[in-house]
Steps between C-alpha positions, in 0.01 A plus 500: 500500500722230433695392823393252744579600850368537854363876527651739763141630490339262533718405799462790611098465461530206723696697769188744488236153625804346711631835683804444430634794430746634211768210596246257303580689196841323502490171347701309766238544714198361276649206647319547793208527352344176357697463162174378317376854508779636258378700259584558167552833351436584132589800429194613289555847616279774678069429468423794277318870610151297321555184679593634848141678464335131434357310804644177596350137441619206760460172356427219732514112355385258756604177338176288470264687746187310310188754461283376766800471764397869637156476564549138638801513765430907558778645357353838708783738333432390158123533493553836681737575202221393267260713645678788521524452134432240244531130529407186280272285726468219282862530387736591201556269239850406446600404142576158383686304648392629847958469617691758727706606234314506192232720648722782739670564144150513348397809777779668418497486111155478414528181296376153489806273518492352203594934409767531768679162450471314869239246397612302830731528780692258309532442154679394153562795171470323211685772306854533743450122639533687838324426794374803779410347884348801710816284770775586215680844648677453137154564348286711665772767487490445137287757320500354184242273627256767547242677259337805645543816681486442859366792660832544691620528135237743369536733831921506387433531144275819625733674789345348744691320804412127621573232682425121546552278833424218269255430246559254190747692255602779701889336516530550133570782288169518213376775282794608553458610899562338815324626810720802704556296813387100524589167693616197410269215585505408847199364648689491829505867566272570807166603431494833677801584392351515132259777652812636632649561168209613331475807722885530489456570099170759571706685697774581287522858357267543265736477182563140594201377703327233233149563401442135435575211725402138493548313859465117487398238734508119425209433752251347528623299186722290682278401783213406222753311320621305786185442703227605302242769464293451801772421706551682843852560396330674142280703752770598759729612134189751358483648871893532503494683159216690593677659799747583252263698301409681779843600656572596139188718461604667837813617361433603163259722736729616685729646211211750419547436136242500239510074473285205334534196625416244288501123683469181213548153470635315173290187545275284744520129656313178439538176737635283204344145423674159432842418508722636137361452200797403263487603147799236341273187625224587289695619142890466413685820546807398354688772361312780669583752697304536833486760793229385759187404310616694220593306156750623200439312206798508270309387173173536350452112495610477913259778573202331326590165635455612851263724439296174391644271778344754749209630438264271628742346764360660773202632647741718710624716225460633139752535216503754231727539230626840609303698178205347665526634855135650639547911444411561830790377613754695270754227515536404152736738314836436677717202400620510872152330591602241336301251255273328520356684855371308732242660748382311851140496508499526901711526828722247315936464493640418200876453370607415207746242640565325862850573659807282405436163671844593776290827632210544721164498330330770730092498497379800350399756797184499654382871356563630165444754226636528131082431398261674268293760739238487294425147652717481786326825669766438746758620315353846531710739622488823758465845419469823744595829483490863669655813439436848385409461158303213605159511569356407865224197488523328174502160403547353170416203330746216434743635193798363314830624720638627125304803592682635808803572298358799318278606834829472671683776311225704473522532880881607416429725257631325209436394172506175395562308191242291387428146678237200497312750758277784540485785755120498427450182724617736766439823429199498721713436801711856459394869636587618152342242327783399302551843320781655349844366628666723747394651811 
């Protein structure tokens, strides 16, 4: 399991969607094929006899699809997904802070961030004076950033076969696994073709066809970023996306394999207020550390100075010396949160600094998320689900997204370690009603 290299399988996988024939197995001609859709092969060896007998789980992120997107632009193949099994009509809760990649690691690990390690997209460790950027290649492929078990990890660690075209962590090698067959990063790799390659892998032979696969899309995020919420652009992105679904759906039919499909989001959007909001003109950061709004206090006495210089500077936002940090948010324990924490009390953008006076000082863009969902109900997040272990017609109630981690590899058949959530929350939502492991 140790080299890094483009699979003949899996080339050979892709020959299978592209019809292509046995010549695609060589690798001079993957240059025909768009390079982006290299994969690489770990060699984790053959699923074993117990796992080729588990059903498979497809793993859908839709990168902020807020909770009420569905229902409100018609999304027709998700709410048919829903009611062919069990959805979350008033959303999922994503954990604090509502970011891409602190909340795709927390589906896949079962742990609030603050457990896992990516507090942010970006941010400062105190103890290796090292800084991780979810844009740093260097980093993300760094496992040593990581706490957890990803569930590509767990599936590995338990004979079972997986694969990720992306999702948060899936580049890096932690718990001591990396997924059988995974992408680098490329949001440029056409949309279909991601469908392409997710059939390619579930029609392998069964010793190497993956059991668990995560399949990533970065819209509508980017459209709610760049125009807003209730933009037409926003609307045309969950109607793209939800064509997507439904092509997918269509051919996970078609391979006559027992699959659940599982379709989340990691967070919401929110039309942000006000221009930035600053944090160095209202208390002196000198000799901190920053990463976005986040603050590193290297002494005691700096920590409690700006602690005191801040909090009651705004209206816009709260401070808390890290200890101090609400429980409901579970953001207090890590020193990568930084201290003291400062929280925005609305739609609001805060940095810790503005940009070097010789660069552009960009506004902050029009929608949002990174807020507490507990009173920014637009950060909720989306949550559907169908399959054979799943049950036809159910809805649930808005729960923590720490929970689908352990629901998750029930529906794989295996057994997890213990997390920050409980298959109880979703037990109610399985044929077997979350019995004994194993099928």
């Amino acid at each position: 399991m140790s080299f890094r290299a483009v699979s003949r399988l899996a080339l050979a996988s892709l020959a299978l969607v592209f019809g292509l024939g046995l010549a695609a197995q060589q690798p001079a001609v993957s240059e025909a094929l768009n390079p982006a859709l290299l994969v690489i092969h770990v060699d984790n060896g053959p699923n074993s006899a117990k796992a080729q007998s588990q059903h498979y789980v497809v793993l859908v992120s839709l990168d902020g699809f807020r909770w009420d997107y569905a229902k409100r632009d018609g999304a027709a193949h998700l709410l048919a997904l829903g009611k062919r099994g069990v959805w979350a009509p008033e959303g999922m809760l994503p954990s604090y802070p509502s970011l891409t990649f602190p909340n795709h690691f927390t589906i896949v690990t079962g742990l609030y961030p603050e457990h896992h390690g990516l507090v942010a997209n970006s941010f400062y460790d105190p103890a290796t004076q090292a800084r991780y950027a979810s844009s740093d290649p260097q980093a993300v492929t760094d496992g040593s950033w990581y706490n957890g078990i990803p569930l590509w990890s767990l599936a590995e660690s338990q004979g079972m076969r997986s694969a990720c075209l992306f999702w948060p962590g899936s580049e890096a090698k932690i718990a001591g696994f990396q997924p059988t067959y995974y992408l680098h990063f490329d949001d440029k790799i056409d949309d279909v073709d991601r469908i392409r390659q997710v059939l390619a892998w579930l029609r392998l032979p069964a010793a190497d066809r993956p059991h668990f696969i995560t399949l990533y899309y970065s819209e509508p995020d980017h459209e709610g970023h760049e125009f807003g919420p209730d933009a037409p652009e926003t609307k045309a992105a969950v109607l793209k996306v939800d064509g997507l679904v439904g092509k997918l759906k269509a051919g996970l039919d078609a391979t006559g394999l027992p699959i659940d499909l599982v379709v989340v989001s990691d967070h919401g959007m929110i039309k942000a207020e006000g221009g930035w909001i600053t944090l160095d003109q209202f208390a002196d950061l000198t000799g901190f550390e920053t990463a976005g709004s986040l603050l590193y206090g290297k002494t005691e006495e700096d920590r409690a100075r700006v602690y005191n210089q801040l909090k009651k500077a705004s209206s816009q936002f709260v401070v808390y010396r890290r200890k101090d940090v609400p429980a409901a948010l579970n953001y207090s324990q890590n020193p990568r949160e930084g201290d003291p924490v400062v929280i925005a009390t609305g739609p609001y953008a805060i940095r810790a600094h503005a940009p070097p006076a010789d660069a552009t000082d960009r506004p902050p863009t029009i929608g949002m998320h990174g807020f507490d969902p507990r009173k920014l109900p637009q950060m909720k997040a989306s949550f559907f689900a169908a399959g054979p272990d799943i049950l036809e017609g159910k809805t649930v109630a808005p729960f923590e997204n720490v929970n689908l981690y352990p629901w998750l590899a029930h529906l794989l058949g295996l057994a997890p370690p213990r997390t920050d959530g409980s298959l109880d929350v979703l037990a109610g939502t399985l044929r077997d009603g979350g019995g004994e492991v194993g099928k």
